[in-house]
C-alpha positions in Angstrom: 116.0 -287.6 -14.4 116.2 -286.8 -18.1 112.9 -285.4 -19.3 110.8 -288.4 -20.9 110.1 -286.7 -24.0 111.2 -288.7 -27.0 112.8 -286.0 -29.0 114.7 -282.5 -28.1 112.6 -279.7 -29.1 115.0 -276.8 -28.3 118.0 -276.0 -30.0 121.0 -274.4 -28.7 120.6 -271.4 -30.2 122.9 -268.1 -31.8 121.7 -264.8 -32.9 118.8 -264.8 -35.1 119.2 -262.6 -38.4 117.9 -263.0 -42.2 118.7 -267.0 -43.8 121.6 -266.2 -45.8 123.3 -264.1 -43.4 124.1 -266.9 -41.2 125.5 -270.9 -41.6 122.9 -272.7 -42.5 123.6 -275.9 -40.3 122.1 -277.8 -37.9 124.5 -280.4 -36.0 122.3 -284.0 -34.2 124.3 -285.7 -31.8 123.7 -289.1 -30.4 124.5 -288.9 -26.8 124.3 -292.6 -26.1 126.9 -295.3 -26.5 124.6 -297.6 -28.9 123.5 -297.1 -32.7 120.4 -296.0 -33.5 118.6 -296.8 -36.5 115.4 -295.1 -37.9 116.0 -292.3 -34.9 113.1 -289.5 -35.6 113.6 -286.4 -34.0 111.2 -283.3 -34.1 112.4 -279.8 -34.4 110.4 -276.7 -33.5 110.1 -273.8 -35.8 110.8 -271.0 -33.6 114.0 -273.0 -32.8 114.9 -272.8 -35.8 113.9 -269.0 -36.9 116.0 -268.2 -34.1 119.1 -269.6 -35.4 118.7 -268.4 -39.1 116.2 -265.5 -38.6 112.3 -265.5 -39.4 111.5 -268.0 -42.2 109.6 -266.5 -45.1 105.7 -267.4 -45.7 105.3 -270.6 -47.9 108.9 -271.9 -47.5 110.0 -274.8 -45.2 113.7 -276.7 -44.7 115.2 -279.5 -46.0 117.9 -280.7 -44.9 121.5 -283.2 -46.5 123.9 -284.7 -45.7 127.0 -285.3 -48.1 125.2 -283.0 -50.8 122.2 -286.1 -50.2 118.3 -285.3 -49.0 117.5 -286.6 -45.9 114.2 -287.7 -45.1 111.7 -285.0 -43.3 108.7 -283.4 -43.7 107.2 -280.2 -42.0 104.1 -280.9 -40.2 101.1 -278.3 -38.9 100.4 -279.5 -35.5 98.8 -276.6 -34.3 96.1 -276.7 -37.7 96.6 -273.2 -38.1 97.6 -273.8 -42.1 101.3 -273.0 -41.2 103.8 -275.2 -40.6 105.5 -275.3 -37.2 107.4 -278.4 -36.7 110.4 -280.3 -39.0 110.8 -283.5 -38.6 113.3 -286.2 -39.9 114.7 -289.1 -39.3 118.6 -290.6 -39.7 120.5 -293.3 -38.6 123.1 -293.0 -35.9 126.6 -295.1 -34.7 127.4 -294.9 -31.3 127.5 -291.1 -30.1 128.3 -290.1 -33.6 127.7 -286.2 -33.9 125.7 -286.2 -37.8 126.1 -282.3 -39.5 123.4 -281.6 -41.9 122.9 -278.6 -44.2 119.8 -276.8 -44.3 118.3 -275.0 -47.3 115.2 -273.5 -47.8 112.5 -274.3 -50.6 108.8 -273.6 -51.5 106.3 -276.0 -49.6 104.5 -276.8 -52.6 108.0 -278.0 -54.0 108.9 -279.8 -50.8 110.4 -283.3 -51.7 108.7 -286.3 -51.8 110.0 -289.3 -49.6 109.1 -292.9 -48.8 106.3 -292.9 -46.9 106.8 -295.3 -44.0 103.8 -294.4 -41.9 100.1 -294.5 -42.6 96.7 -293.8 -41.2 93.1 -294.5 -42.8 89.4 -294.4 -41.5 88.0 -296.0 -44.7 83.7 -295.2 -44.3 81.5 -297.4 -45.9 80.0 -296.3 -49.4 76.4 -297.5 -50.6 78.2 -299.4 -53.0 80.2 -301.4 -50.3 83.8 -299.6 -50.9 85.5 -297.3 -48.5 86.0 -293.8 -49.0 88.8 -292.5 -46.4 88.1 -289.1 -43.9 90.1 -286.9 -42.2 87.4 -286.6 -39.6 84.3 -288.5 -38.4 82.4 -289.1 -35.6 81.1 -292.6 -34.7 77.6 -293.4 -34.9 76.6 -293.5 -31.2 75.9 -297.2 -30.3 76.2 -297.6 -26.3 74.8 -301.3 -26.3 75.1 -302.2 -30.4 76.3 -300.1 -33.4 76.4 -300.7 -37.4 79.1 -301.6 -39.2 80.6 -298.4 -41.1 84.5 -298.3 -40.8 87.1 -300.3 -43.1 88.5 -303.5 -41.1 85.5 -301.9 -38.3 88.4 -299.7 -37.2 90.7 -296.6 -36.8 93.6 -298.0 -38.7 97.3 -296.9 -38.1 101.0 -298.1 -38.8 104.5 -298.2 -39.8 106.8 -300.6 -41.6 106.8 -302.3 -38.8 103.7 -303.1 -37.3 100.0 -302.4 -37.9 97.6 -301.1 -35.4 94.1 -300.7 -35.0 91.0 -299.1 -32.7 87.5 -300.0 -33.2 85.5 -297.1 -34.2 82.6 -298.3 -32.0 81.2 -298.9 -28.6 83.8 -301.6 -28.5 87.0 -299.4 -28.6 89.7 -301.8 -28.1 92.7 -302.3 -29.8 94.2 -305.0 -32.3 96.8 -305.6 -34.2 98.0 -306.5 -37.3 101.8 -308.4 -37.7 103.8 -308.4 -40.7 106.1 -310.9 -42.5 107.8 -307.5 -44.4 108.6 -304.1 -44.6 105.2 -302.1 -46.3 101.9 -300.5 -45.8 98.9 -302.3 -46.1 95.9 -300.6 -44.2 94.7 -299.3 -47.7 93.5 -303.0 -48.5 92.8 -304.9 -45.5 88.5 -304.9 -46.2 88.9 -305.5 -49.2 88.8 -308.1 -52.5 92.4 -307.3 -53.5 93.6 -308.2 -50.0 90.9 -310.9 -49.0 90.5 -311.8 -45.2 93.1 -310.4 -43.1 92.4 -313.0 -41.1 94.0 -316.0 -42.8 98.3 -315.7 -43.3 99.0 -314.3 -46.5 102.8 -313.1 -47.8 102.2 -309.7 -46.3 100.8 -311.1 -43.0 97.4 -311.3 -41.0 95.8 -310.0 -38.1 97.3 -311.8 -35.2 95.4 -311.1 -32.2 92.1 -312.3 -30.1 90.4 -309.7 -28.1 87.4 -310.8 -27.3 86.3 -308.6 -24.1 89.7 -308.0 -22.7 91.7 -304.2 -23.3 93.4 -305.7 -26.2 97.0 -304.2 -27.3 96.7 -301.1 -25.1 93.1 -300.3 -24.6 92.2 -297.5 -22.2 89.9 -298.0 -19.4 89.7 -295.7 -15.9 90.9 -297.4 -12.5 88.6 -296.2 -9.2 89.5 -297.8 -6.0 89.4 -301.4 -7.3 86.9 -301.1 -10.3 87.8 -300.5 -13.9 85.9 -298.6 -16.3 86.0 -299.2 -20.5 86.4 -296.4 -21.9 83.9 -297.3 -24.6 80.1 -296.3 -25.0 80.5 -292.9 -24.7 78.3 -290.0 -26.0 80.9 -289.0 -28.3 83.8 -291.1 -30.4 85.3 -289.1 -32.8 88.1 -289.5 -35.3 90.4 -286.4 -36.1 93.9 -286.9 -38.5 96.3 -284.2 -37.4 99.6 -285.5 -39.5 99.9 -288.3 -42.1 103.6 -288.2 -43.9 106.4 -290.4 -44.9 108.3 -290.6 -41.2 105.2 -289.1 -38.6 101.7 -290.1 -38.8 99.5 -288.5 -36.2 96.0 -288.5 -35.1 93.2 -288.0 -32.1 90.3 -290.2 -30.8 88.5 -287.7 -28.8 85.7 -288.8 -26.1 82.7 -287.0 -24.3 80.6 -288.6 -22.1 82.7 -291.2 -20.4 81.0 -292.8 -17.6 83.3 -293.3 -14.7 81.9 -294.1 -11.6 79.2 -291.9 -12.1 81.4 -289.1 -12.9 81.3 -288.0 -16.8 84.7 -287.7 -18.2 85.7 -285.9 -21.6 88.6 -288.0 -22.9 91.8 -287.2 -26.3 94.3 -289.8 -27.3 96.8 -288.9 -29.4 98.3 -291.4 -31.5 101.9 -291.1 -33.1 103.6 -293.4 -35.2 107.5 -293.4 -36.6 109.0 -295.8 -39.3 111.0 -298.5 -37.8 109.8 -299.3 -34.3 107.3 -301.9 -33.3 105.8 -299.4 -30.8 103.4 -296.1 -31.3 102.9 -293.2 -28.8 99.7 -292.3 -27.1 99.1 -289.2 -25.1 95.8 -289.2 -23.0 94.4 -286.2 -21.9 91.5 -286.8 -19.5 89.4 -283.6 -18.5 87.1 -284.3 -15.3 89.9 -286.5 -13.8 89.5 -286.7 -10.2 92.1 -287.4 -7.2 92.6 -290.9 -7.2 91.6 -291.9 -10.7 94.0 -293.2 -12.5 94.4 -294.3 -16.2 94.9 -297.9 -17.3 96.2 -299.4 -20.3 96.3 -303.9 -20.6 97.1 -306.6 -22.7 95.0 -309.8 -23.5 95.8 -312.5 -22.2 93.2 -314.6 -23.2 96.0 -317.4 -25.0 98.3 -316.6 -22.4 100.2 -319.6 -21.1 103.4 -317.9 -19.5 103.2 -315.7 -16.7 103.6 -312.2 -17.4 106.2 -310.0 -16.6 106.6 -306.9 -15.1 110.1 -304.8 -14.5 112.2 -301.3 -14.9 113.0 -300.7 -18.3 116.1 -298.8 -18.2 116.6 -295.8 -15.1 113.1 -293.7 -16.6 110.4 -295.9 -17.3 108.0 -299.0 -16.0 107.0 -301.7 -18.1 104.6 -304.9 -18.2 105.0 -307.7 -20.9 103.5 -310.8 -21.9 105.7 -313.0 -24.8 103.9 -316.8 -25.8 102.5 -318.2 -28.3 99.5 -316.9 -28.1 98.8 -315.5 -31.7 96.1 -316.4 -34.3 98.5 -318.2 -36.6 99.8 -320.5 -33.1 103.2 -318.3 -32.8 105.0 -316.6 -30.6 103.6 -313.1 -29.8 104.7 -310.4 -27.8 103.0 -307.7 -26.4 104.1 -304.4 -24.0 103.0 -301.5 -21.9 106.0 -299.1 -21.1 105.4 -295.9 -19.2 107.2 -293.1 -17.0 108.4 -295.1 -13.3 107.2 -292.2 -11.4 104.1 -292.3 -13.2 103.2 -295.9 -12.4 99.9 -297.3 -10.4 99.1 -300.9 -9.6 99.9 -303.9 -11.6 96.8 -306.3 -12.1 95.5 -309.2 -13.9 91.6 -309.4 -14.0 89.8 -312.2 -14.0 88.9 -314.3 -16.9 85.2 -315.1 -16.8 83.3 -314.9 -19.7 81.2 -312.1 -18.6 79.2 -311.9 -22.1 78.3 -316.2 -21.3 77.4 -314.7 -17.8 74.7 -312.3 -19.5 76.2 -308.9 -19.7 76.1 -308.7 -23.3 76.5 -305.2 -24.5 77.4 -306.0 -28.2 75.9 -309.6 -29.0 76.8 -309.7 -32.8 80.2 -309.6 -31.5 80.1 -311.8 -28.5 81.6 -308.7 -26.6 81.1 -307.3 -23.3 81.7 -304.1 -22.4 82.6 -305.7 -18.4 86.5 -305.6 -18.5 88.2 -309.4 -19.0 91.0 -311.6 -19.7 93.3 -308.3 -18.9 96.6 -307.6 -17.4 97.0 -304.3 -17.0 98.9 -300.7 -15.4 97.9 -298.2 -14.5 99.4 -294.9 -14.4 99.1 -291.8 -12.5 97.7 -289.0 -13.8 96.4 -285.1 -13.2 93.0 -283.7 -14.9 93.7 -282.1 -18.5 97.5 -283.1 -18.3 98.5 -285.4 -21.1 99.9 -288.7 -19.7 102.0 -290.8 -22.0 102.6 -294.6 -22.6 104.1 -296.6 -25.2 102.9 -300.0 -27.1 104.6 -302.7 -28.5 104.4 -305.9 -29.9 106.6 -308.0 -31.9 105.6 -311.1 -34.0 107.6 -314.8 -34.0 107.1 -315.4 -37.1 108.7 -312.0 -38.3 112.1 -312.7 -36.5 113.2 -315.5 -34.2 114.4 -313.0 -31.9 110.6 -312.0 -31.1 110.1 -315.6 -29.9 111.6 -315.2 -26.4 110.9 -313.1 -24.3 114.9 -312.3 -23.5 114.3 -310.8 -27.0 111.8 -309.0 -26.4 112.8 -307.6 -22.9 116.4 -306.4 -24.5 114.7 -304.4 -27.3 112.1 -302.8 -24.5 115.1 -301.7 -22.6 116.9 -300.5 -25.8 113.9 -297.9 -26.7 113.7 -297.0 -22.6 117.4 -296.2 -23.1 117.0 -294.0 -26.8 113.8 -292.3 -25.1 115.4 -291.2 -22.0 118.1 -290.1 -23.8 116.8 -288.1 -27.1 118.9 -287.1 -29.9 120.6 -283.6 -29.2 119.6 -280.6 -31.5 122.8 -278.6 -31.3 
C-alpha cells in the first residue's frame, strides 16, 4: 500500500552543487486519473538543497509558472528560526505533469499571497476585547472553568469550513459552516459580527454538542469504556504555522486520566485552502497495549442511520449526512482514517447523563460522561502519531452536500488524492 502521507516529501534528486550552477526547476506530477484543485503539497528543504546545492542564510524559493508566482510559503516547523519546509499549492488536470521555475529571494521580501487559512486564540481583555496568542495554557477547571477565549474556543479554518476546540474542561469540537469563500474567525465574539449563532450572509455555527464528542473529539477506548479527553492537569495552546495555504497548530495534554493510568496527550492540527476537511495527528505518550484512540460524531439530531465503509483501497471511514443542523438543513459529518489502523465502530447511548446528575460543567449543561456519540476508533502505539481526517459539508452551501451519495463521492475522492500524493520529481 501507498504510504498514507498526504504529500511527497522526497524528491528525486541530482547532484547537489551552488544555485546557479544547476536548472532551477522542480517538475509536480499528478499521478491519478482525476483533476485536482487546491492540491497542497509540502516540500522538504534538504530535498531541495540537494538538487540546487546548500541554500544561503535568509533566502527561501518561490516558485512560477508561465513567468506567473504561484502560491507558497516557507514554513519553520521545527521552531528553530530557519525555515525547513516550502509549501504551495496548484491546480491539477488529470495526470498533468506541471514544471515550475524556482528562484531564490530574501525572506523578508518573500511574496505576499491570499491567505486562505487562519487560526486565532483571541484571550479576554479587562475591557471585554480579545487580544490573540501564539501560546496559552488554559486555566485548569476539572469540574468548571471561566470564560477567557474568543467564541470559548481554539479557532481554526479555511475557505471552506470553520473549526473549533473548546479551550476548557469541555474540549470538544464544533463547527462553523459557510455560505462563501472567506475568513471569519477574527469576528465571531464580537459586535461587528454579532451572534454566530443566528444565519447571517457569511454563515453561522451549525452544530449542537451538547455532551457528545462533537465533529471529531478525542476520547481514549479501554476494553468497553471511553474516556474524554478533557479535564486534564494541563490544556495548552501552541501555533506552529499560520500562512496563506498551511495553518498549523498543537493542543498539548498532561494529566489525562484513563482508567487510572495518566496519559500526556499532542494533537496537531493542519488546515489547507479548499477542502472541507483538516488533519490531526495524536501523539499519546503513556499509551498502553490495548488502548486505543477514538474520534465521533454527534448524533444528537440524527435521524438517518449512519454509515460506515472503505473509502478508496487505503482508508476507513464513518459518516453521518441529515438534517441535523442548527439552521434545520442538511449536515454532513466524517471520520476517515488508515484501514489497517481501524478499531471498533460504536454508537453510545444517548441518555442525558448531565439530567442523570453527573454534572461536571453545570453553566453549560455539559457532562464530561461520553453521549449522543458514534464513533472509531483507531489503533495506535505509545508516542507514535496516529492520523485521522474530519469533514463536514453544509446543505445550504451546495445541494450536493444534501445527500449523502454527495457526500460519500467526495470522501472517496480525498481517500483517492491522499493515497496517491502529488509526485515531487
Amino acid at each position: 500500500m501507498r504510504a498514507l502521507a498526504y504529500f511527497l516529501l522526497a524528491v528525486l534528486m541530482g547532484g547537489a552543487s551552488a544555485c546557479s550552477e544547476k536548472e532551477q526547476a522542480v517538475s509536480l506530477k499528478n499521478p491519478s486519473a482525476i483533476v485536482r484543485p487546491d492540491e497542497t503539497i509540502v516540500i522538504q528543504r534538504q530535498a531541495l538543497e540537494a538538487k540546487f546545492g546548500a541554500i544561503e542564510a535568509g533566502q527561501a524559493p518561490v516558485l512560477k509558472f508561465a513567468g506567473e508566482l504561484i502560491p507558497s510559503q516557507v514554513d519553520d516547523i521545527t521552531g528553530d528560526g530557519v525555515w525547513d519546509e516550502l509549501v504551495v499549492n496548484l491546480d491539477f488536470d488529470a495526470s498533468q505533469e506541471i514544471k515550475l521555475g524556482v528562484e531564490f529571494v530574501n525572506v523578508a521580501d518573500y511574496p505576499v499571497f491570499e491567505k486562505r487559512t487562519n487560526l486565532r486564540l483571541g484571550i479576554k481583555q479587562d475591557d471585554g476585547s480579545f487580544v490573540e496568542v501564539d501560546h496559552y495554557e488554559a486555566p485548569q477547571g476539572l469540574d468548571g472553568f471561566p470564560t477567557i477565549a474568543q467564541g470559548e474556543s481554539v479557532n481554526w479554518e479555511n475557505d471552506k469550513m470553520g473549526f473549533r476546540n473548546y479551550f476548557d474542561c469541555r474540549n470538544v469540537k464544533d463547527l462553523f459552516g459557510k455560505l462563501q469563500p472567506g475568513l471569519i474567525i477574527d469576528k465571531i465574539h464580537t459586535p461587528e459580527m454579532g451572534s454566530y449563532h443566528d444565519l447571517a450572509d457569511w454563515g453561522m455555527d451549525v452544530l449542537h454538542c451538547g455532551s457528545s464528542l462533537g465533529s471529531g473529539g478525542l476520547a481514549m477506548l479501554v476494553q468497553d469504556s471511553l474516556y474524554r479527553l478533557g479535564s486534564t492537569d494541563v490544556y495548552e495552546y501552541q501555533k506552529v504555522v499560520e500562512g496563506p495555504i498551511r495553518s498549523v497548530f498543537d493542543l498539548k495534554y498532561e494529566g489525562w486520566d484513563v482508567a487510572g493510568k495518566k496519559l500526556n496527550a499532542v494533537e496537531r492540527i493542519t488546515i489547507y485552502p479548499g477542502k472541507y476537511w483538516f488533519q490531526s495527528d495524536v501523539t499519546v505518550t503513556g499509551a498502553e497495549e490495548g488502548m486505543e484512540l477514538v474520534t465521533g460524531i454527534v448524533t444528537s439530531m440524527l435521524k438517518n442511520e449512519p454509515h460506515a465503509f472503505d473509502a478508496g483501497e487505503a482508508f476507513t471511514a464513518i459518516a453521518t449526512l441529515d438534517v441535523q443542523s442548527l439552521n434545520n438543513d442538511e449536515l454532513g459529518m466524517a471520520v476517515m482514517l488508515p484501514k489497517a489502523e481501524k478499531g471498533k465502530v460504536d454508537r453510545t447511548t444517548d441518555i442525558n447523563f448531565f439530567k442523570e446528575g453527573y454534572k461536571t460543567v453545570p453553566a453549560k449543561n455539559f457532562s464530561h460522561v461520553i453521549s449522543e456519540t458514534y464513533y472509531i476508533s483507531q489503533k495506535i502505539k505509545d508516542q507514535k502519531p496516529a492520523r485521522h481526517y474530519f469533514l463536514s459539508v453544509w446543505g445550504l452551501e451546495n445541494d450536493k452536500w444534501k445527500t449523502i451519495d454527495g457526500f460519500k463521492e467526495y470522501i472517496n475522492s480525498e481517500a483517492e488524492k491522499l493515497d496517491q500524493p502529488i509526485i515531487v520529481k
